[in-house]
DRENTORLUM-170636 format. One record per residue (C-alpha): residue number from 1; y, z, x; residue in one letter. Coordinates in Angstrom, 3 decimals. Layout:
<atoms>
+-----+----------+----------+----------+------+
:  nr :       yy :       zz :       xx : rest :
+-----+----------+----------+----------+------+
: NUM :        Y :        Z :        X :    a :
...
+-----+----------+----------+----------+------+
</atoms>
This chain:
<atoms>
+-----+----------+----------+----------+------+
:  nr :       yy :       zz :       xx : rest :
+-----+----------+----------+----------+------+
:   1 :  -45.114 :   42.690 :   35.841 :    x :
:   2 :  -46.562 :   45.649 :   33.495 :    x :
:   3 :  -44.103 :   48.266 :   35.410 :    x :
:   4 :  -40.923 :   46.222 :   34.690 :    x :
:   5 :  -39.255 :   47.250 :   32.344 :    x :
:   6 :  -36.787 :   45.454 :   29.595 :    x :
:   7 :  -33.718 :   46.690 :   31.254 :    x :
:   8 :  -35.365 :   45.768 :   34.816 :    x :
:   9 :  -35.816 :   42.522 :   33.472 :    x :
:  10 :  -32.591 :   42.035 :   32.170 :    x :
:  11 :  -30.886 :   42.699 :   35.195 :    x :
:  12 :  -33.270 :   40.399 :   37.258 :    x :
:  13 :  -31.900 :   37.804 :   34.713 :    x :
:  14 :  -28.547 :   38.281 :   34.617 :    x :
:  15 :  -26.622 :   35.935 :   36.765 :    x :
:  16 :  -29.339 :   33.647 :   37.653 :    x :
:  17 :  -29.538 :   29.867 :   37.970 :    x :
:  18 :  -32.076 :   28.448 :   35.878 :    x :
:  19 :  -34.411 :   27.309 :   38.766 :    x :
:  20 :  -34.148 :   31.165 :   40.301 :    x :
:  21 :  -35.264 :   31.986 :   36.466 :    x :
:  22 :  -38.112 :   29.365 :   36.654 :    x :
:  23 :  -39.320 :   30.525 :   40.306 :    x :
:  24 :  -39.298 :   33.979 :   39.503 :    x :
:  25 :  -41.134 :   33.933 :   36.499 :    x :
:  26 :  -43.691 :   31.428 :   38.406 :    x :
:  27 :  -44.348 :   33.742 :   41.164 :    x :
:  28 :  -44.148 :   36.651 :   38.606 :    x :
:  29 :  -46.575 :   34.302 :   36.682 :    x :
:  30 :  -46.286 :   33.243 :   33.119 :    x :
:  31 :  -48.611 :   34.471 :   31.264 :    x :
:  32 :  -48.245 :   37.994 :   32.754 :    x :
:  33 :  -44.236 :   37.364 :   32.207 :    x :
:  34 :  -44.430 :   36.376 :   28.414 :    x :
:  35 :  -47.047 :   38.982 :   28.069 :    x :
:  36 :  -44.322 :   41.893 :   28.878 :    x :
:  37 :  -41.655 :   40.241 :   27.324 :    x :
:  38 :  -43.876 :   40.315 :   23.804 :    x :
:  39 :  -45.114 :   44.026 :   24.585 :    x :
:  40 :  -41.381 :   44.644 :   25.081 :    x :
:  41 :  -40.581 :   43.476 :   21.477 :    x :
:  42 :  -43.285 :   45.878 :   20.339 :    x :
:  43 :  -41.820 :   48.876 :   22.066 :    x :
:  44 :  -37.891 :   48.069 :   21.321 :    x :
:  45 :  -38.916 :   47.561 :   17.574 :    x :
:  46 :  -36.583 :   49.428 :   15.236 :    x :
:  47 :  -39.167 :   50.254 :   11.769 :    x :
:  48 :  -36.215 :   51.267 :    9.933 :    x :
:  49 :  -34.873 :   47.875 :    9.975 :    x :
:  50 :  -37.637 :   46.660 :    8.100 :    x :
:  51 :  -38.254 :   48.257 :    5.209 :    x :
:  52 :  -40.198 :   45.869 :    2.550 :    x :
:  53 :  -40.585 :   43.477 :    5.647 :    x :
:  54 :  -44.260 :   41.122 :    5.398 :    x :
:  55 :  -43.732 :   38.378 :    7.858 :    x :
:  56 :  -45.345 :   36.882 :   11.056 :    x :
:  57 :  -43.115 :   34.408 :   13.568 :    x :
:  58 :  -44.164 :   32.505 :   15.680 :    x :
:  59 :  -42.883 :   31.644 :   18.987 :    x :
:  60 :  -43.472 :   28.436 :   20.970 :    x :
:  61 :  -42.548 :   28.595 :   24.417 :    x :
:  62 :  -43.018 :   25.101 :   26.114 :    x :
:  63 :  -43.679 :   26.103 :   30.249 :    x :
:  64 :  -45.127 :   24.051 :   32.649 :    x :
:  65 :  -48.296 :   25.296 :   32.033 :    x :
:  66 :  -47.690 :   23.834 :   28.459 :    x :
:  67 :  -46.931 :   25.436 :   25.359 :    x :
:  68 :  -47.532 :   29.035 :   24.739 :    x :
:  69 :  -47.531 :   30.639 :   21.010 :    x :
:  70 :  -46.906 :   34.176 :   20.282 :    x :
:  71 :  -46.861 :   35.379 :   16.542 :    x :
:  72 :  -45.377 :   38.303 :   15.813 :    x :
:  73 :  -46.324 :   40.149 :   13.026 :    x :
:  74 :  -44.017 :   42.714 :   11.124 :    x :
:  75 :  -45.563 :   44.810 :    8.451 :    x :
:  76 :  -45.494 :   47.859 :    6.983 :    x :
:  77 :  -42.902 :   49.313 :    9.405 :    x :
:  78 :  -44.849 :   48.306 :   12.540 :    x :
:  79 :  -44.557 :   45.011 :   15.053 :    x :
:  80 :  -47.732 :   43.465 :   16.788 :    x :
:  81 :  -47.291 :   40.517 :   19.230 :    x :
:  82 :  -50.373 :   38.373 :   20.309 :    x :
:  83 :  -50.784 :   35.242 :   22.044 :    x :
:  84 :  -51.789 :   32.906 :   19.293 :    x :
:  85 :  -50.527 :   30.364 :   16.674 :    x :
:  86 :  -50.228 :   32.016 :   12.959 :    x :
:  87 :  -50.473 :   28.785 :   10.001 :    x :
:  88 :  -48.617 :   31.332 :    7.496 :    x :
:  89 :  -45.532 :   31.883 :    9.416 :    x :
:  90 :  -42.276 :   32.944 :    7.493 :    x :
:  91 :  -40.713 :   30.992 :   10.596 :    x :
:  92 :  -41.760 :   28.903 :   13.737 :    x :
:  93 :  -39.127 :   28.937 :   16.821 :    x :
:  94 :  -39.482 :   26.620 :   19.533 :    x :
:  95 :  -37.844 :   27.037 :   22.817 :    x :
:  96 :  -38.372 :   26.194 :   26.667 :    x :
:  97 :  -39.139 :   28.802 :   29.050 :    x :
:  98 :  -35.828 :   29.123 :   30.221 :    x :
:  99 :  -34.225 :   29.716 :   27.169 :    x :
: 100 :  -36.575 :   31.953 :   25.605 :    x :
: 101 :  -35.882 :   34.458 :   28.895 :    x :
: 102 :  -32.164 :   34.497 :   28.520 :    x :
: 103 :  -32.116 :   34.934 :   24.737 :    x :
: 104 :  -34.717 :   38.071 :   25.216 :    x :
: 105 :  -32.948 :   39.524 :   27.969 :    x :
: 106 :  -29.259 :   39.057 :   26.058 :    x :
: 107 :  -27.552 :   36.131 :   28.992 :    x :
: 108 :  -27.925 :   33.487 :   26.016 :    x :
: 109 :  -26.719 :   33.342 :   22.381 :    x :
: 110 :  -29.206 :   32.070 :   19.895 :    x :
: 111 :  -26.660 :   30.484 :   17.775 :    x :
: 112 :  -25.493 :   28.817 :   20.638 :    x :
: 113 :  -29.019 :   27.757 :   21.234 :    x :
: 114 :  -29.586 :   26.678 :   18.178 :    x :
: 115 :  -26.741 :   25.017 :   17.826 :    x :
: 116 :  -27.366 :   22.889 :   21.179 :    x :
: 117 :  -30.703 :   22.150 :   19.809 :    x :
: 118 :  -32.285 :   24.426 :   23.026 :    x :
: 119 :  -33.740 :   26.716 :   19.958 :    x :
: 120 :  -35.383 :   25.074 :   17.564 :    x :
: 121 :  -35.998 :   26.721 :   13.786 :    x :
: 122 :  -38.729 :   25.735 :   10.902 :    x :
: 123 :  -38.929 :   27.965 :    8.101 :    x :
: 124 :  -36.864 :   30.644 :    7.284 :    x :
: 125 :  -33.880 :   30.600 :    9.272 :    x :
: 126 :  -32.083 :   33.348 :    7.537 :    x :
: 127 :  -34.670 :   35.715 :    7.851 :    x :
: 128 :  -34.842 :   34.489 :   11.440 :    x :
: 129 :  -31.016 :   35.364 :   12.193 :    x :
: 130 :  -32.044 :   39.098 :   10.183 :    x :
: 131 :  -34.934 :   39.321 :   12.558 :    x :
: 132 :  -32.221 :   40.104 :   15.489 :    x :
: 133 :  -31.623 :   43.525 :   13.924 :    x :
: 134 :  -35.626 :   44.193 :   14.175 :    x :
: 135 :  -35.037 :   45.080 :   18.267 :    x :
: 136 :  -32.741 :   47.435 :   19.963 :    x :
: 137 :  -31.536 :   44.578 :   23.179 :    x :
: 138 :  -32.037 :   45.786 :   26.565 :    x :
: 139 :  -29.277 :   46.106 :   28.609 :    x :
: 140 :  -28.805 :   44.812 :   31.957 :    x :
+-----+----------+----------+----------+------+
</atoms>
């Protein structure tokens, strides 16, 4: 999964059913999976975006294996993303699986998401929707 990259994984999403999404990322295996997708937001991060930025997220990805947290943190012109719940979160976004794989790889809108209640937001939503300019978006 380390070798693949965002634009890889992009196109492996693109066009897929959501049970070829789920069976890849299975045999793939989670973990590994969310693990590259995170690292991923680390390398696409765009510092100049940010400037006067202090804020972790935190993402929680409900899988079959249960529900994973992420936080990213943002500070100081950098982005770290590790596999654990932050309590001072600027904002918390809950998601399935699913979702969260079609939003990263750009085959879902997070308004839409949101909207449909597939994305849920606590916290700061605009600085949520601001976020989105943080990453460049691979392209599949």
């Amino acid at each position: 999964m380390s070798d693949i990259s965002p634009e890889e994984f992009a196109q492996m999403v693109a066009g897929a059913s959501d049970k070829e999404i789920e069976e890849r990322v299975r045999e793939l295996g989670t973990r590994a999976t969310l693990d590259r997708i995170f690292a991923g937001f680390e390398e696409r991060f765009r510092p100049d975006r940010t400037e006067g930025v202090d804020a972790r997220v935190v993402w929680k990805i409900a899988t079959d294996e249960g529900e994973m947290p992420y936080t990213l943190t943002i500070r100081d012109g950098t982005c770290r993303a590790t596999f654990e719940e932050a309590d001072d979160a600027k904002a918390t976004l809950r998601v399935k699986l699913v979702h969260f794989v079609k939003l990263v790889a750009g085959q879902a809108d997070g308004m839409r998401l949101l909207l449909t209640r597939k994305l849920k937001v606590a916290g700061d939503l605009g600085f949520v929707q601001r976020m989105q300019t943080f990453f460049d978006q691979p392209k599949a």
